[in-house]
N, C-alpha and C positions, 0 to 999 in steps of 0.2 A: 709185053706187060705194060699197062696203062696206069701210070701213078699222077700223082696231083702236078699242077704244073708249078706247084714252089719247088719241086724238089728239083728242075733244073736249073734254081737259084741259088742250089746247097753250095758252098767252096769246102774244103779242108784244110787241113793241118798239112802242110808237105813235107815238116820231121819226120813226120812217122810214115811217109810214105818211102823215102830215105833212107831211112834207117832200116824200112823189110827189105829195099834192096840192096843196102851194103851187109847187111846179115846174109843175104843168100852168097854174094860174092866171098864169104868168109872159109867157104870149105874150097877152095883153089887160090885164095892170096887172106894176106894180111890188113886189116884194115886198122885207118884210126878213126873212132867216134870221135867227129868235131859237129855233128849236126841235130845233136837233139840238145832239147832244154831241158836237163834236169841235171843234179848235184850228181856227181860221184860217188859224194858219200853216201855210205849209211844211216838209217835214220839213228838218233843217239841210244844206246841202249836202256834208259830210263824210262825212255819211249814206249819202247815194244815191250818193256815187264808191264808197264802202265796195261796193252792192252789183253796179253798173256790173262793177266789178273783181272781186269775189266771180263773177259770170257769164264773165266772161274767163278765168276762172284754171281753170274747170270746176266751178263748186259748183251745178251741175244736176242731184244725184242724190240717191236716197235717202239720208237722214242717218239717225244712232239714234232710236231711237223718243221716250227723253226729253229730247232736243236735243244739237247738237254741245256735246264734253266742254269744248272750249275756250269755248263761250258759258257752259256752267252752272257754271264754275270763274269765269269774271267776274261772272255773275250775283251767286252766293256771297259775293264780295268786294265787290261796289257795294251788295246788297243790305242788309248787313250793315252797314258802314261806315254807310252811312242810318242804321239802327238801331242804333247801336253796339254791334253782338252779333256773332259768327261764325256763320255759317253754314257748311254739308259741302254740295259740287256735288252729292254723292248724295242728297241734299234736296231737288236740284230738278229739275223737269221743265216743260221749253219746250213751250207748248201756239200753237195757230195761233188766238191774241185771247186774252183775258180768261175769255171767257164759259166754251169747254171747260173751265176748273179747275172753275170752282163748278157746271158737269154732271157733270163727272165724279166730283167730290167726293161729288157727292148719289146720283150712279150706285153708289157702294162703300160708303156707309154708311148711307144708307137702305132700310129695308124697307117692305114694302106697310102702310100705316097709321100706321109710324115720324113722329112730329112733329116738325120744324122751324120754329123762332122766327125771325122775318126782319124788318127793320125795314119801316115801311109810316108814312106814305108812303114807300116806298125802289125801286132797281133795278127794273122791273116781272118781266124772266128772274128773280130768286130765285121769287114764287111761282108765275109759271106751270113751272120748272124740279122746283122739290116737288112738285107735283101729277100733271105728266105722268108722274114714278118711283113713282110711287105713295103720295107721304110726304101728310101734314096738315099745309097751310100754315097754322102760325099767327100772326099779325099782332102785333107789339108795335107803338103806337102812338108814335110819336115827334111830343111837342107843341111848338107854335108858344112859348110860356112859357118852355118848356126847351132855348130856340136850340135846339129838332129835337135834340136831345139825347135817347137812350134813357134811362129811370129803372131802375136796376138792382133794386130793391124789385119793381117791376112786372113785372121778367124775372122773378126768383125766382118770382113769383107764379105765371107762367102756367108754368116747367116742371113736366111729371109724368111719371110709369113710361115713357111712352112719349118723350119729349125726346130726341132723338139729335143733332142740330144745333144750334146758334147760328149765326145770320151778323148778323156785324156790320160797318160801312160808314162810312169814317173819314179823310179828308174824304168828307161823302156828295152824291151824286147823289137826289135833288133839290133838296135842301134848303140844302148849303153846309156844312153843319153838323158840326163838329167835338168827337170826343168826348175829354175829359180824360185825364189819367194816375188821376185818382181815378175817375172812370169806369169806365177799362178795370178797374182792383184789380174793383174790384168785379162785375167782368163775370166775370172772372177764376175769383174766389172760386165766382161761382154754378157754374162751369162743373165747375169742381174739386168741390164739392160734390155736384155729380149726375151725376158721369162721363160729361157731354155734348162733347162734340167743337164745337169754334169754328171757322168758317169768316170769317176780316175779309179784307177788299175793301178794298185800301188801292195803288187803282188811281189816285188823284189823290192820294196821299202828299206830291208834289213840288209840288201847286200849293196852297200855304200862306199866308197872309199876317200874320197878326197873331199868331199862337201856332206857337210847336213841335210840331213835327208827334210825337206817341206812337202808340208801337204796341203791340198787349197784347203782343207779342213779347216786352216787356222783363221780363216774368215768366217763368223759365225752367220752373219747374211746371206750367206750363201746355203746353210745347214736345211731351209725348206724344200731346195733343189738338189739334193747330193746324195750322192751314193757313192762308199767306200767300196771297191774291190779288195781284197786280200785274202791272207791261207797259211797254211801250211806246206805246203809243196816245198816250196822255192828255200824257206827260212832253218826250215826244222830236216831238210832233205826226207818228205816224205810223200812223194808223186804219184808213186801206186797205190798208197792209204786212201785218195779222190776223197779229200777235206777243205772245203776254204770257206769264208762267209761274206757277208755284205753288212754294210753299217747304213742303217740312212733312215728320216723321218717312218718314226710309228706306223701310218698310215699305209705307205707303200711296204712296210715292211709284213703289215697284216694281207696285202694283197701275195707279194711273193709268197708268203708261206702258205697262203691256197694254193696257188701254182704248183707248188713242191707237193703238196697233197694229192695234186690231179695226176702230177706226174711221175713220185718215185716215192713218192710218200713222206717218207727221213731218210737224214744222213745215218749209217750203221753206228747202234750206239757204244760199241763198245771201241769207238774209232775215235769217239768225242768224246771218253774217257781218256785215252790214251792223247788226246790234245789237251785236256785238262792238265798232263802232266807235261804236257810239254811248255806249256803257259806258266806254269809253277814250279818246275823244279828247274835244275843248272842251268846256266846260260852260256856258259863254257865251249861246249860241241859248237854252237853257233859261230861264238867267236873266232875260232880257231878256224872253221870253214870258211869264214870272209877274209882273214888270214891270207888263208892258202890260195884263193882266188886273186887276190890280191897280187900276188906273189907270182902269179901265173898270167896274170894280165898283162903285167910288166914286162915278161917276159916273150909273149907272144908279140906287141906291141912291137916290140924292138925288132924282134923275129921279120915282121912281116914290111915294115920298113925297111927291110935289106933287102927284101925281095922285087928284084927287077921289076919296074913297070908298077908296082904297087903301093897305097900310100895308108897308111892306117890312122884313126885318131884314138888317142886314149879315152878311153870309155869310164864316164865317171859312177856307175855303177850296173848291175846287173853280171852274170858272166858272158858278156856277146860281145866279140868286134865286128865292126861292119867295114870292114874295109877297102876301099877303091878300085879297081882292075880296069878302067878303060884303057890305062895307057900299054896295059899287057897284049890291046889287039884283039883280047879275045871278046865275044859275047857270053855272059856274065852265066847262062846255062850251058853253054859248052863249057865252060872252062871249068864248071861245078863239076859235070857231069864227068868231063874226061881224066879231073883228079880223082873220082872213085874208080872208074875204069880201069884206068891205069894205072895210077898210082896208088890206090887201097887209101885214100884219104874221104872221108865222107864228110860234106859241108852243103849248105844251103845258096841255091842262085837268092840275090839280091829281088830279084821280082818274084819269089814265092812269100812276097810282104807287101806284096803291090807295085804299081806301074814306076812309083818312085823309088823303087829300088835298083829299079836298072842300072846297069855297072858296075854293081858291086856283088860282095859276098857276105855269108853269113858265119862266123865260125862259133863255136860256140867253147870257151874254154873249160868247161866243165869236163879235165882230162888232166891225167899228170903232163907237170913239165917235160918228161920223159916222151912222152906221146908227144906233145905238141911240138919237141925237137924233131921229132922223127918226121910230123906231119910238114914242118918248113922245110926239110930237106926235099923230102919231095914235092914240093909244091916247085922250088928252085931245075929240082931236074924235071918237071913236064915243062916249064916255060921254057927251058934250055932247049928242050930239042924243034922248038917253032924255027 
């Protein structure tokens, strides 16, 4: 079979490749989900009456391409209010998940060769999504010293002639890692300085715990070049609903939503009903779920700092530790791999997030504390028997 030559440019998600093989291992051992990103919870039940009744009332038909006006006039207002900034509903555009904005993003502003700065270890779609459009993925290193913190000195560095992107990822997936207000300034500054276009992923925004959550947003200089990532998924625990939008200048927001037209048309409307109520009613389930992560972070944190040869840091938001294992000896996919094997614990090698994650692991605590006991124990007895 003869297919085009970007498709052997395509990468994946390696959750979910994970996750089918610790699902197959489940009919001859026990496993504990530590490897995928989504919430445990349920989505709140005000939610799914919202779409119950969205389907009753007739919201089974083609909607606008950049989502119903009544959702991206809430979006607008929740979005903002977050951010203490205003936002214009013609700013945004309802995509079906997260992932379409930063495709599509990459689809209108890059050209063949165009480079792209992306955090690494980070999202593994940012660089398989630059390479398959044809741009040059290039890695800024985000280190273990700098709480996984990018260094803006090293951004500067690596833009040249060809820089058309930044993405940047705040609380990030994998890491946990949260970047400052003097961070962003100066992400800011680089951006403005080289008339690069910022793409931030501020798709765990809402799961914070020990700092304020900033967004470069709050530079309005920066508003001609920016694009907001965010959703539903991550906040409202609703991942299989495939809901999130983007915020960013009128202009490219009128391009995206042809895009969406060429390619899936709308997001399902009676899905952006049911986010209409998620945006407007209780805020309570939310709460309680950052809560409970919270509580579980903690817990793990300490967990895995017992654990021989291992070093953890606390993660100031998202649900993910990334935690260290060189000194366990092992290589960072063996050691992934041989605690599902053997021991029924499913997690992520350190480099299915790129080359800068070697040495580590990914876990993901979106698991009862119950589980995540069970997962340290055995993580304790596979190293015991080297």
């Amino acid at each position: 079979m003869r297919l085009a030559q970007r498709m052997d440019r395509l990468g994946t998600e390696t959750a979910f490749d994970c996750l089918c093989r610790a699902r197959a291992l489940e009919c001859r051992m026990d496993v504990v989900h530590l490897e995928i990103g989504e919430p445990d919870f349920d989505t709140p039940k005000h939610i799914v009456e919202a779409a119950k009744q969205a389907l009753d009332q007739g919201y089974t038909h083609y909607g606008p391409s950049a989502g119903l006006p009544e959702l991206r006039a809430a979006i607008a207002e929740y979005a903002g209010k977050l951010r203490g900034l205003k936002f214009r509903d013609e700013q945004i555009v309802v995509t079906p998940g997260g992932k379409p904005v930063m495709s599509f993003a990459i689809m209108a502003l890059v050209e063949e060769g165009d480079e792209v700065i992306y955090p690494n270890p980070g999202f593994p779609i940012y660089e398989s999504m630059i390479e398959y459009m044809g741009g040059r993925a290039v890695p800024i290193h985000l280190r273990e010293e700098r709480g996984f913190r990018l260094d803006a000195e090293e951004l500067a560095s690596l833009v040249t002639p060809r820089t058309k992107l930044i993405i940047i990822n705040s609380p990030a997936n994998p890491t946990g890692g949260v970047l400052t207000k003097e961070d962003l300034r100066l992400i800011c500054d680089v951006a403005l300085q080289n008339d690069v276009w910022v793409l931030s992923d501020e798709i765990y925004a809402e799961i914070i715990y020990d700092a304020k959550f900033e967004s470069i947003a709050q530079f309005p200089e920066l508003y001609t070049r920016l694009i907001i990532l965010d959703g539903f998924s991550k906040t409202f625990a609703m991942t299989g609903w495939r809901i999130g939008y983007g915020i960013m200048p009128k202009g490219l927001a009128d391009k995206l939503a042809r895009i969406q037209t060429n390619t899936n048309s709308c997001t399902a409307t009676f899905t952006q009903r049911a986010c209409l109520q998620a945006l407007q009613g209780p805020h309570e389930p939310v709460d309680r779920m950052v809560a409970e992560f919270k509580r579980r972070r903690d817990f793990i944190v300490e967990g895995l700092n017992q654990v021989p040869g291992v070093r953890c840091q606390q993660p100031a938001g998202a649900f993910y530790v990334f935690p260290g294992v060189q000194a366990t000896g092992y290589d960072c996919k063996v050691l992934a791999d041989r605690l599902l094997e053997e021991e029924g614990v499913a997690c992520l090698a350190g480099t299915c997030f790129g080359k800068y994650g070697d040495g580590y692991l990914r876990f993901s605590y979106a698991n009862s504390v119950e589980n995540i006991a069970k997962a340290l124990e055995r993580f304790k007895k596979l190293l015991s028997r080297r």
